[in-house]
C-alpha positions in Angstrom: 102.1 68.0 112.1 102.8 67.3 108.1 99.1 66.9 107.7 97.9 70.0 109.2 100.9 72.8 107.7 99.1 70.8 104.5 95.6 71.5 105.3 96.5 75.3 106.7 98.4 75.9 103.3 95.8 74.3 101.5 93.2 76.5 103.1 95.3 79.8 102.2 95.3 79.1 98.4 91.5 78.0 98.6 90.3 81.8 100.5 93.4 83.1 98.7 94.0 84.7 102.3 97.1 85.1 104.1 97.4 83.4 107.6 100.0 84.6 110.5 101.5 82.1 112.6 104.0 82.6 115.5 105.9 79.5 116.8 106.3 79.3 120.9 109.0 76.5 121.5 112.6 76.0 122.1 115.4 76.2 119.3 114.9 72.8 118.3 111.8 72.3 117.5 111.1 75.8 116.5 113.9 75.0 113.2 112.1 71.6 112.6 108.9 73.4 112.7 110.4 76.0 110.0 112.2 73.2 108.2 108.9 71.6 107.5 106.6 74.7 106.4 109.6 75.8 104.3 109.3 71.6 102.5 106.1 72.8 101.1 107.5 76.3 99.2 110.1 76.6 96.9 113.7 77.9 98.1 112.5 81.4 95.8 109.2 81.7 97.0 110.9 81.8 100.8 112.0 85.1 102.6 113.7 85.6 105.8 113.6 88.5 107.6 116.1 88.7 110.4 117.6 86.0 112.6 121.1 84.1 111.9 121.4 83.2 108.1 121.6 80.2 108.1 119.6 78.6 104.3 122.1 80.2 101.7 119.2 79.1 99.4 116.7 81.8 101.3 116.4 85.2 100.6 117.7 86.7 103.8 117.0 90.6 104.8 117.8 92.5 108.1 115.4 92.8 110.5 115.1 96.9 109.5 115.6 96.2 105.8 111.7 95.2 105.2 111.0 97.8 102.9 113.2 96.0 100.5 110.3 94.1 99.5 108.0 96.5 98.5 107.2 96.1 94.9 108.1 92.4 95.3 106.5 89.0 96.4 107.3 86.0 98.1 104.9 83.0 99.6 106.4 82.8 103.2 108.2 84.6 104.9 110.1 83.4 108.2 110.4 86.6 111.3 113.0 85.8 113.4 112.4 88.8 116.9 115.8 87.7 118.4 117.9 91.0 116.7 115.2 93.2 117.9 111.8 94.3 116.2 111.7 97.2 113.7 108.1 97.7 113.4 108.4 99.6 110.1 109.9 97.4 108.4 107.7 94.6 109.8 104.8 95.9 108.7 106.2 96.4 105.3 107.7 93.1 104.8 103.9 92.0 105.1 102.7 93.3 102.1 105.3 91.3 99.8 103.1 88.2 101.2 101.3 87.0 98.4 97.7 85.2 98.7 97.5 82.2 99.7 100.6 83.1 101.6 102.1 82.6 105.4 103.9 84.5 107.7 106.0 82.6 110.8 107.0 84.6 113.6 109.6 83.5 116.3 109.2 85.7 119.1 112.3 85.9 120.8 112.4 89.2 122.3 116.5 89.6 123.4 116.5 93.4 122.0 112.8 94.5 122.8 111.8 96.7 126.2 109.4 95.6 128.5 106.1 97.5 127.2 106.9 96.6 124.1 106.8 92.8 124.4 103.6 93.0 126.5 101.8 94.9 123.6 103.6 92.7 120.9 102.7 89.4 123.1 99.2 91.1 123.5 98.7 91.5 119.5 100.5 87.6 118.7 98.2 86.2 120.7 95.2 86.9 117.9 97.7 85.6 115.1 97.7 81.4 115.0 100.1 80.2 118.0 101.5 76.8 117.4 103.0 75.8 120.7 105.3 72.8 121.0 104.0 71.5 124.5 100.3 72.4 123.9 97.6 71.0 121.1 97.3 72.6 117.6 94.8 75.2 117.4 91.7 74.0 115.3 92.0 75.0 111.2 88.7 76.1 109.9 87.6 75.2 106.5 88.2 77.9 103.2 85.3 77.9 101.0 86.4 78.4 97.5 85.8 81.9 96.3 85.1 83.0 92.9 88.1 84.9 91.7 88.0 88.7 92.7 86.8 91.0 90.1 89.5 93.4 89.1 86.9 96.4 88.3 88.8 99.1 90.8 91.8 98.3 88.4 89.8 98.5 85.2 88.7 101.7 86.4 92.4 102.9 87.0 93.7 101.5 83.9 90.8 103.8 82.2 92.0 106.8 84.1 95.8 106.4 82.8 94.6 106.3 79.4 92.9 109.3 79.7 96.1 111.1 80.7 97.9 110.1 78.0 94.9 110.9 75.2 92.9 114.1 76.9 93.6 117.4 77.5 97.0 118.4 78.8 97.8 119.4 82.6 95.5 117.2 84.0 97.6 114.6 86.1 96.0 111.3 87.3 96.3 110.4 91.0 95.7 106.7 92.0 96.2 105.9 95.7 96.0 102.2 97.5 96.7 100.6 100.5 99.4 97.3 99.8 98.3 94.5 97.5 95.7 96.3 95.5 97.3 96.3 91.9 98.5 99.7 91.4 101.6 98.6 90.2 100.2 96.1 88.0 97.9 98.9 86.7 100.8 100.9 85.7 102.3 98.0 83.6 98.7 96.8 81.6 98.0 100.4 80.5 101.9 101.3 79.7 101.0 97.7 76.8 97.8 98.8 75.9 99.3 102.4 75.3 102.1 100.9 73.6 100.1 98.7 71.3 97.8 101.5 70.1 100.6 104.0 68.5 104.2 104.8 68.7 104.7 106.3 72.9 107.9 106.6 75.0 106.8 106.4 78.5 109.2 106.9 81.2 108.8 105.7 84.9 110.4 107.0 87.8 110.2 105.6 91.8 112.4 106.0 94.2 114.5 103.0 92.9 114.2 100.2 89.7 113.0 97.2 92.3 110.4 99.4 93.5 109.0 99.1 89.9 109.7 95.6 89.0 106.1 94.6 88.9 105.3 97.7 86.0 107.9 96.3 84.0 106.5 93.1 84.7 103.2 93.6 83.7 104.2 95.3 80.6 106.2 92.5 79.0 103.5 90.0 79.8 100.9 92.3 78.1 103.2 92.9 74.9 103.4 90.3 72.9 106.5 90.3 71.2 108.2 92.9 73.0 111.8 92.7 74.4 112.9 93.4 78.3 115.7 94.3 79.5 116.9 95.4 83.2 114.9 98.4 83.6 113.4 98.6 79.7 110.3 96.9 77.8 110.5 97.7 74.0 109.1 97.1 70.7 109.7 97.8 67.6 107.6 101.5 68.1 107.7 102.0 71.8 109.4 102.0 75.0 109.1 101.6 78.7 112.0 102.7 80.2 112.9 103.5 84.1 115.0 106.4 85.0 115.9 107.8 88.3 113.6 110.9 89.8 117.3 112.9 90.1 118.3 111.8 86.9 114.7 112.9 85.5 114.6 116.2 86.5 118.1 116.6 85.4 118.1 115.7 82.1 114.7 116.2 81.3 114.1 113.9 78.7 111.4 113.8 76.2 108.5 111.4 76.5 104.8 111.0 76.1 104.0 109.8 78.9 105.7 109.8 82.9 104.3 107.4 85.4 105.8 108.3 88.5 105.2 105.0 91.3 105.5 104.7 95.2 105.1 109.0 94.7 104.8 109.5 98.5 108.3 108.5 98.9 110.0 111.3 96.7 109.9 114.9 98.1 107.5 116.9 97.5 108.9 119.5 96.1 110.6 117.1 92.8 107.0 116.1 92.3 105.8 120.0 91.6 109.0 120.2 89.2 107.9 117.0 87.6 104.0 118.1 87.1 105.5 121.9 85.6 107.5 120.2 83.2 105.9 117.0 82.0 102.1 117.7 81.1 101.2 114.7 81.0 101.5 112.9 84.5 100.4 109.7 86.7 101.4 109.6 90.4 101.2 106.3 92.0 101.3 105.7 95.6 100.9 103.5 98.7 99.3 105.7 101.4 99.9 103.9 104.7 101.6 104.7 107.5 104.3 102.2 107.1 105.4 103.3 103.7 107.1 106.3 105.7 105.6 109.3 104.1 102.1 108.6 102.3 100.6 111.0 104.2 102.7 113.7 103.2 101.9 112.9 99.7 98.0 112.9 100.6 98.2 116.6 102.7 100.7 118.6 100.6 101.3 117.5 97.5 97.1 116.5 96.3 96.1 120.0 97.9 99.1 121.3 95.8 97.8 119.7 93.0 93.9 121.1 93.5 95.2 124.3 93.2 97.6 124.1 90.5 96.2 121.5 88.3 92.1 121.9 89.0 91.6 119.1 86.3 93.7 116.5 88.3 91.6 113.3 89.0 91.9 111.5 92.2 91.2 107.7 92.7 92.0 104.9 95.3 91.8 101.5 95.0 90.3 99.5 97.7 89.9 96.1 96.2 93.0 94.1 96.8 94.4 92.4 93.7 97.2 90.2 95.7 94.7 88.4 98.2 91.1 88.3 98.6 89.2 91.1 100.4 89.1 90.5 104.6 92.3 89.2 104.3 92.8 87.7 107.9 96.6 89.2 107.8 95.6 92.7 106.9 93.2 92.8 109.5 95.5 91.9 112.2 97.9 94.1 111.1 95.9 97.0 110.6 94.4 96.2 113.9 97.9 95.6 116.0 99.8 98.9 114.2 97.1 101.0 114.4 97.3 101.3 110.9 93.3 101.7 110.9 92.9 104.3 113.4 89.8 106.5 112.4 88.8 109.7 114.4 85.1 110.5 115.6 83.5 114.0 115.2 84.2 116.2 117.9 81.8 119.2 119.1 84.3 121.9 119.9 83.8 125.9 120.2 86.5 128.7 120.8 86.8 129.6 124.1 86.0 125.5 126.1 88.2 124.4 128.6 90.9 121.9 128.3 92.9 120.5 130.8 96.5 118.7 129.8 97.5 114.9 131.2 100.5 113.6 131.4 99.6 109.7 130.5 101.0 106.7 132.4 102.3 104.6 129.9 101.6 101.1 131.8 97.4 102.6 131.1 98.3 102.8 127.1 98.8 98.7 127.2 96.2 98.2 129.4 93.4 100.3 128.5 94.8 100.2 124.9 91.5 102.5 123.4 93.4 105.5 125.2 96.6 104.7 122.6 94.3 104.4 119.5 92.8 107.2 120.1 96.6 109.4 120.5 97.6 107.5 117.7 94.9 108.3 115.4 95.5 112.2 116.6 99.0 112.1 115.5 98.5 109.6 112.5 96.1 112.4 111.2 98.4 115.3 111.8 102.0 114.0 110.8 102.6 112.4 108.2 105.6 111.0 109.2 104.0 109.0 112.1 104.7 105.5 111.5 104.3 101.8 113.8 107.4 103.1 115.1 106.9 105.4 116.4 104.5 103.6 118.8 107.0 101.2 120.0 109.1 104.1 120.7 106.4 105.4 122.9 106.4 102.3 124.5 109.5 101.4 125.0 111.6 104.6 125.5 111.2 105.9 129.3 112.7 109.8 127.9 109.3 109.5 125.8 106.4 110.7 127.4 102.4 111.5 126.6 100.6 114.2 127.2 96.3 114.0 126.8 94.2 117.7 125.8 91.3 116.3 127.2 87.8 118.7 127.3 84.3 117.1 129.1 85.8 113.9 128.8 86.8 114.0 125.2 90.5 113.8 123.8 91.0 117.0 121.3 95.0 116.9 121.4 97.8 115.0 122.5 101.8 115.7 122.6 104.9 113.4 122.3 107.9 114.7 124.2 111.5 113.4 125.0 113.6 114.4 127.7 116.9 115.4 126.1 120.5 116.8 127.7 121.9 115.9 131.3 125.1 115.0 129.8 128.5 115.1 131.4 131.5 116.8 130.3 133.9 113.7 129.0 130.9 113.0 126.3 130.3 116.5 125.5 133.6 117.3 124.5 133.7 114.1 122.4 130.3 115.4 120.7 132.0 118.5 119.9 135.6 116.4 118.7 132.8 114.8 116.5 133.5 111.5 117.9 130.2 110.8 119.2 126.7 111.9 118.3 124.1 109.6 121.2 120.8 109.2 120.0 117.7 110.9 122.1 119.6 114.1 122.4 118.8 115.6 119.1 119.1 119.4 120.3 121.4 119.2 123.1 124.0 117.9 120.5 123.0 119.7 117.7 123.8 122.6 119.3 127.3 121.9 121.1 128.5 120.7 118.1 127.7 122.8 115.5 127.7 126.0 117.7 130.2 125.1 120.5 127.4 125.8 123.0 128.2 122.8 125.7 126.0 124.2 128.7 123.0 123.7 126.3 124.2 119.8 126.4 124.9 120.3 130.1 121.2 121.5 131.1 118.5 119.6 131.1 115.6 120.0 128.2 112.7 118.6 127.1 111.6 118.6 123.2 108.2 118.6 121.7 108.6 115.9 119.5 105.1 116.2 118.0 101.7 117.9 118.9 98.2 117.1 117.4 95.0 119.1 117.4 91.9 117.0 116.3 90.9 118.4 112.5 87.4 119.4 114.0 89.2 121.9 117.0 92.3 122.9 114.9 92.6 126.9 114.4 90.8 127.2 118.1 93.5 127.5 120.3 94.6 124.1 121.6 97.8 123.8 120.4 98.6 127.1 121.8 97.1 126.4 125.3 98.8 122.5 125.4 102.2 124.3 124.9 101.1 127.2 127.9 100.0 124.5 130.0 103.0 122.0 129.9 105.4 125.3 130.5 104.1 126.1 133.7 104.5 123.1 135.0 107.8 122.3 133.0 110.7 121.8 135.4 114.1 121.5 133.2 115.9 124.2 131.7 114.6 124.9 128.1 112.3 123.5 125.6 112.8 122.8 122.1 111.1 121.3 118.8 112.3 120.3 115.5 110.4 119.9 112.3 110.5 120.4 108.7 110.4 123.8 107.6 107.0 125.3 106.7 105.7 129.0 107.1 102.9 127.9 109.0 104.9 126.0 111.3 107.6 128.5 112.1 105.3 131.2 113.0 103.3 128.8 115.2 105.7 128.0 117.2 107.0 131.9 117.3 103.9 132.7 118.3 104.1 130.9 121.5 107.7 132.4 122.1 110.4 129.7 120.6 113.2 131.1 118.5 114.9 129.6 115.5 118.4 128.5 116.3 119.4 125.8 113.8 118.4 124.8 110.2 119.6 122.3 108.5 121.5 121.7 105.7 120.0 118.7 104.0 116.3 118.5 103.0 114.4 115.7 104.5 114.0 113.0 101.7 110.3 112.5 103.2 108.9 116.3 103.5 111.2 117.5 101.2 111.7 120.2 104.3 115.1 121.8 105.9 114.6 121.0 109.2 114.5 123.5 112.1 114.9 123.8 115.6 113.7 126.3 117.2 113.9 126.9 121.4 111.9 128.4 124.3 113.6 129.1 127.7 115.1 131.4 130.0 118.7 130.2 129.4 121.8 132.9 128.5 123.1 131.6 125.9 119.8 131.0 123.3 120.2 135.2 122.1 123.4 134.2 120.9 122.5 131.1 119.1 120.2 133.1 117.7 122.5 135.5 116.2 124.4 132.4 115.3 122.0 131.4 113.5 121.0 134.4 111.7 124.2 135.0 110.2 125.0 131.6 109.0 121.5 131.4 107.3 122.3 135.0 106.1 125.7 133.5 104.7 124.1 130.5 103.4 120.8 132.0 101.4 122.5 132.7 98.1 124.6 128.9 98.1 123.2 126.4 100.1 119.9 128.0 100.7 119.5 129.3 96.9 116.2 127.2 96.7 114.6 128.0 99.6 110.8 129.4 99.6 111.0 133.2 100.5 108.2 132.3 103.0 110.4 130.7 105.0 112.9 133.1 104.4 110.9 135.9 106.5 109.7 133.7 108.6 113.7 132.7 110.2 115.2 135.7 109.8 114.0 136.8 113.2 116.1 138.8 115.1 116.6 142.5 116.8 117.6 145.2 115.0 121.2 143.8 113.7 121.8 148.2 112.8 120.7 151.4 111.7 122.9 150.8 108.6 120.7 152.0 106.4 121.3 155.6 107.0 125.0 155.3 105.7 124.0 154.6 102.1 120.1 155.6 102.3 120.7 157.8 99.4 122.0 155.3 97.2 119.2 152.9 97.9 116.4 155.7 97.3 118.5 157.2 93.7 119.0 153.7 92.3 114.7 152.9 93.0 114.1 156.2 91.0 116.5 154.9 87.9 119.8 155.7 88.8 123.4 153.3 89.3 123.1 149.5 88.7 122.0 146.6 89.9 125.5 145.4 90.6 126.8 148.3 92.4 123.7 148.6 95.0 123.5 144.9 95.8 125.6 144.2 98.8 123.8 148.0 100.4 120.1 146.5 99.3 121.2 143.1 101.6 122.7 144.7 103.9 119.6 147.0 104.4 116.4 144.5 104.0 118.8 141.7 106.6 119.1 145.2 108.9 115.2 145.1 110.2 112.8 142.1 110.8 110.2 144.1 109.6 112.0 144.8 106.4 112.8 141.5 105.4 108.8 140.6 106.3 107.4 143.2 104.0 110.1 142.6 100.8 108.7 141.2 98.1 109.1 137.9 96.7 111.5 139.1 93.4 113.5 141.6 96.2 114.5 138.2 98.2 114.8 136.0 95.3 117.9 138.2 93.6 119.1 140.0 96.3 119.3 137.5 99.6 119.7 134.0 97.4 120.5 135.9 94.5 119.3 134.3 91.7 120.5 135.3 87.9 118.3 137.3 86.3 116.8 134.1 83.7 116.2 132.3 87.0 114.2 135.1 87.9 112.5 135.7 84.6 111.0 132.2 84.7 109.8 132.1 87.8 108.0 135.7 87.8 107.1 135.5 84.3 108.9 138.7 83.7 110.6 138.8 80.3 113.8 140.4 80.0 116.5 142.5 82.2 115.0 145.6 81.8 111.1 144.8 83.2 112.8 143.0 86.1 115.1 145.8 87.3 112.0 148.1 86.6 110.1 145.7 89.0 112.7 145.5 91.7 113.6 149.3 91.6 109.1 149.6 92.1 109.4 147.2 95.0 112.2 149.3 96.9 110.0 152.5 96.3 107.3 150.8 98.1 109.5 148.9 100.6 111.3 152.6 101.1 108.0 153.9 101.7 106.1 151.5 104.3 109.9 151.5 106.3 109.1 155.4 106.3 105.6 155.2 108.3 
């Protein structure tokens, strides 16, 4: 067995390819097995991820701790299943693998459902199997390939320098799938920069490791320069790492900001970032296992189209860490549905469609039927991740649902069956002694609004709907949601999802209320989350109300940043008075020049919060001072009005107007 781990290892390093292996045997043998791959590595070139620690002189991670690695390398690294199987952070760990590199897996599923192992067995299967009663599987010869021309990086490298000598405002987007150099890209033009004229550059990522090979990079390609934890220097420049929080902060001066693994800091930071520094490069990894690169891809590089129309886009697709058709990324890809691509799809306004509910034991079997979900919701939500497909497999409350017109799939839902619960756990939910998984709005809503027959009744949420891009704005998601309610049995149905205008009045449109935001932003989407609830149940006015008047409470503190989009969007409720008519006058002298600001305030929130339809027509500066009320500099800034006086002007011309439409 010596003499083929050689040759397999030996093959690696000649294709420069990464091979999978997964070990089917009993404890014994398996450790020998590892014990002898791990003789040909060094202790720091090995990685374990999960398992019993047992080699104090490995590297050991979790089994959900994968991402750890990203930004880092190693040359094996050992998979233990037996502590259950995060796909996530699988499929990152996989990228720190190095060419030339291998992967063991011991499949010992103790923590893993049923449909779960019977996909994962399905996918092993392709990988190399070394089993301990059966012969070794044939090796096939590497041939020895010409090292891989680095011209996609070249071409970056070009681009970064460009930022940093061109015209201002014109950011520099570089995208990649793992293993294709970005980082490394980030680190040769930071020296080249730095070896040209005196430049501070800064780099922020969501945390120093993540950026280890930049700095990396950068000291190798500086002669002479000095490196310390989180700084390259020379006697003219600096390289120097400092938190996205901490940046936006403190705003320091540089010449340059590289911003890497972009897709996992909020959205919103990256617009603050790009309207103070002028002169920008935004790395990121875009696949599906990073956790958010498809947010980054569909909000924050449209953002960036329209606000910065001289931003340049480019993605790498040569890989840099192993040669191209890398046998490992292949399978993975392929396994994870990593790769899922959609076909074009003929659809017109007004065709039929028909919902399924899916059998799940059909997704394993015919498994074309799961890629082709999967590449729905992949392309629609960027939080979709490999996860999120062993949840589907695994978890009976999870269920499928097909759009499906002449044959062809145009949408698909994922739902979860939620409540059912008993009285003994609600009242601990509401003691805040326990919070179950699975039961995201049945708990959400006992415990923050002491509504326990919402926990007692059975509900169903909409965990995520997909429309395929060439039928979106047609109707389907509209008629999936009419068709599943008429044949919906439980009590209510809910949905939760990060806060957008378009979102929020999609799912008012087909009749769900808001009844619950959030009070932290999602690190991913940058969003307040929001529930929002469909049924004919007698206690959802009142959570509505609840709601209503704990956003109201909340917009000028907790809230104070909020878009005023979403503002009129959630503040959706009847007629809360007629107060208007106590202090109308006041209101209609101070929009003609009379009182203060001050003095009218609480009457002018009072009044727009009175009416839906007043609070949809106020204008953006109306919203901004009086519901979150911001100080009049905040306010100056962002409405580019300079100066007390033009604002109150402006805000007393906006209640004329508002006064007016109420009027009609």
């Amino acid at each position: 067995m010596f003499d083929y781990f050689s040759h397999l290892i030996r093959c690696a390093h000649q294709s420069n390819h990464r091979y999978g292996l997964v070990l089917n045997g009993d404890s014994d043998w398996t450790n020998s097995t590892i014990d002898l791959v791990k003789s040909f590595y060094s202790c720091s070139d090995i990685v374990q991820l999960g398992g019993e620690c047992k080699d104090l002189h490995t590297r050991y991670i979790s089994y959900k701790n994968g991402k750890t690695l990203l930004g880092q390398e190693c040359a094996l690294l050992v998979c233990y299943l037996s502590d259950g199987f995060d796909a996530n952070s699988f499929c990152a760990a996989m990228g720190g693998i190095r060419g030339g590199g291998l992967v063991l897996i011991v499949p010992s599923f103790n923590h893993v459902a049923l449909l779960g192992q019977y996909w994962l067995n399905a996918v092993f299967s392709h990988l190399i199997n070394i089993d301990q009663f059966k012969p070794l599987p044939k090796v096939e010869d590497a041939r020895l390939l010409s090292p891989t021309p680095f011209s996609d990086q070249t071409i970056a490298v070009e681009k970064i320098h460009k930022v940093s000598t061109g015209h201002r405002k014109r950011p520099f987007v570089m995208t990649a799938d793992r293993g294709r150099g970005k980082s490394s890209a980030l680190g040769i033009a930071a020296a080249q920069l730095m070896k040209q004229r005196q430049m501070r550059i800064l780099v922020t990522a969501p945390s120093l490791a993540t950026v280890a090979a930049v700095f990396e990079f950068a000291h190798k390609n500086l002669c002479g320069a000095n490196a310390k934890k989180g700084q390259v220097y020379d006697s003219q420049s600096s390289l120097e790492f400092i938190a996205p929080d901490e940046l936006l902060k403190s705003q320091p001066d540089c010449d340059l900001l590289l911003v890497d693994e972009a897709s996992a800091i909020p959205v919103p930071m990256l617009k603050k970032m790009v309207a103070h520094y002028h002169r920008c490069v935004f790395s990121t990894t875009i696949h599906g296992y990073e956790g958010c690169g498809r947010g980054f891809t569909m909000k924050f590089q449209k953002w960036l189209e329209k606000n910065r129309p001289g931003t340049s886009f480019f993605h790498l697709k040569q890989p840099i860490r192993w040669a191209e058709n890398d046998p490992l990324e292949n399978w993975l890809f392929d396994a994870f549905l990593l790769n899922t691509e959609l076909d074009s799809l003929q659809f017109s306004k007004g065709t039929e469609i028909k919902l399924e509910k899916v059998n799940k034991q059909d997704l394993v079997h015919q498994p074309s039927i799961l890629r082709e979900c999967f590449g729905l919701l992949v392309n629609a939500h960027y939080q979709t991740t490999p996860s999120d497909l062993m949840l589907l497999l695994e978890q009976a409350s999870i269920q499928l649902y097909l759009a499906l017109s002449n044959g062809s799939c145009v949408g698909c839902m994922m739902t979860i069956d939620e409540g059912g619960l008993d009285n003994g756990l609600i009242d601990a939910i509401q003691q805040g002694k326990r919070r179950p998984k699975g039961h995201l709005v049945p708990v959400t809503l006992a415990n923050h609004f002491g509504i326990s027959q919402a926990a007692h009744q059975h509900s169903t949420r909409i965990m995520r709907i997909a429309t395929h891009p060439d039928a979106q704005r047609l109707g389907i998601g509209t008629e999936m949601i009419s068709q599943f309610m008429q044949t919906f049995v439980g009590d209510y149905v809910s949905t939760s999802f990060g806060a957008t205008k378009e979102l929020i009045q999609f799912w008012a449109k087909v009749g769900f209320y808001p009844v619950r935001i959030g009070t932290q932003k999602d690190h991913v989407s940058g969003c307040y989350s929001v529930i929002m609830v469909k049924g004919d149940v007698d206690w959802l006015k009142c959570a509505v109300k609840c709601n209503y008047q704990y956003l109201h409470y909340m917009l000028s503190t907790l809230y104070s940043d909020i878009e005023v989009d979403i503002i009129r969007s959630l503040l959706v409720i009847d007629n809360a008075s007629d107060g208007y008519k106590e202090y109308q006058a006041m209101i209609r002298y101070y929009s003609l020049g009379g009182s203060s600001f001050e003095s009218v305030a609480p009457f002018l929130a009072h009044w727009i919060l009175s009416d839906t339809s007043i609070a949809k027509k106020a204008s953006d500066l109306l919203l901004r001072k009086v519901l979150q009320q911001k100080n009049w500099h905040e306010c100056s800034k962002e409405f580019s009005i300079h100066g007390r006086k033009q604002l109150e002007h402006q805000i007393r011309t906006d209640i004329r107007r508002l006064l007016k439409a109420a009027e009609q």
